[in-house]
C-alpha positions as CSV (number, residue, x, y, z in Angstrom):
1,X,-19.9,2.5,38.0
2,X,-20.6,5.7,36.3
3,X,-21.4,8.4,39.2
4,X,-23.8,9.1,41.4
5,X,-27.1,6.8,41.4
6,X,-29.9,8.5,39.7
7,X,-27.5,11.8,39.6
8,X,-30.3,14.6,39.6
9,X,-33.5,12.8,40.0
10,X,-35.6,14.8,42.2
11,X,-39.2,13.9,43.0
12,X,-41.0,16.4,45.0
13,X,-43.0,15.5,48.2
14,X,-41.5,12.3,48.3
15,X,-39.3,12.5,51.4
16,X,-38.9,8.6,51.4
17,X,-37.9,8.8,47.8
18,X,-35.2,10.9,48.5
19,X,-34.0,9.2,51.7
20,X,-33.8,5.6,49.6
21,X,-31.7,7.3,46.6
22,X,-29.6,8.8,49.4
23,X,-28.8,6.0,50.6
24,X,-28.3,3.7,47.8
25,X,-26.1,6.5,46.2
26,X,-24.0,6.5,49.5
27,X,-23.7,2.4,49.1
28,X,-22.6,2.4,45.5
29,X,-20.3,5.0,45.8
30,X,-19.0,3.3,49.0
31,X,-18.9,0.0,46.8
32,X,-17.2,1.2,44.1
33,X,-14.4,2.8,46.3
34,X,-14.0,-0.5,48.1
35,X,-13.8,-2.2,44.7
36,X,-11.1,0.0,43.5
37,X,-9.2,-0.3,46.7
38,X,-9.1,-4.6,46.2
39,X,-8.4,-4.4,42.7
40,X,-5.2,-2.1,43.8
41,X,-4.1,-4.2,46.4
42,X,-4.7,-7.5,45.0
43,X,-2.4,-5.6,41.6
44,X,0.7,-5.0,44.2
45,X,0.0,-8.3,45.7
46,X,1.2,-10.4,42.8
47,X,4.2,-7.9,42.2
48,X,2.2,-5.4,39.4
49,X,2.8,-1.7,41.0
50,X,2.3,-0.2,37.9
51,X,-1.4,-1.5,37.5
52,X,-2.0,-1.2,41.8
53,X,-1.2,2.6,41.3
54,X,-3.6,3.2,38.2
55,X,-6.2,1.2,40.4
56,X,-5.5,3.4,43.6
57,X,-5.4,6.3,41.5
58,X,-8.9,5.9,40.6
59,X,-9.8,5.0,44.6
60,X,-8.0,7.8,45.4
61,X,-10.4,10.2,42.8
62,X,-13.2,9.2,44.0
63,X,-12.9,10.1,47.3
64,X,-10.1,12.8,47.3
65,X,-10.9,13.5,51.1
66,X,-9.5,9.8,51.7
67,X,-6.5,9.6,54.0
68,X,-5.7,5.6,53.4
69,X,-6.2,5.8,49.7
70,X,-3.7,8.6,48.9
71,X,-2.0,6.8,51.3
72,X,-1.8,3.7,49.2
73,X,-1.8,5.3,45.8
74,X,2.0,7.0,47.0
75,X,2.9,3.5,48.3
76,X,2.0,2.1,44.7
77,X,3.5,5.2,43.0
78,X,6.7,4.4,44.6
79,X,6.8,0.7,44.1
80,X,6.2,1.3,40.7
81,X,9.3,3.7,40.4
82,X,7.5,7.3,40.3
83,X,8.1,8.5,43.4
84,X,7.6,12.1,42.0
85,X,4.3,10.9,41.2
């Protein structure tokens, strides 16, 4: 995933255009956050905090606004032995 599907792409008078990139940026993004959020859990799952935490850090930057994954990133932070992370 490398950002936002077709990340300035603007075609004029093509209101259904617009709706479908919309939408399809909305469900990759959404993707990609859910994808970062397995690969962290799955990490702390079989006892690898350090590598759960860089996953959840990345979760977490994608969506800063997200409670559950800052949530999880501190859990990971602490499990790996940075709690001051």
């Amino acid at each position: 995933y490398g950002g936002a599907f077709l990340d300035g792409v603007y075609v004029s008078h093509a209101p259904e255009f617009e709706r479908w990139a919309e939408e399809r940026r909305t469900e990759l993004a959404t993707r990609h956050r859910a994808a970062l959020a397995r690969l962290g859990t799955a990490a702390a799952a079989r006892g690898a905090p350090a590598e759960a935490a860089e996953w959840l850090a990345r979760a977490a930057q994608a969506d800063p606004l997200d409670e559950r994954a800052t949530v999880a990133l501190m859990r990971a932070l602490v499990a790996a032995g940075d709690r001051t992370g």
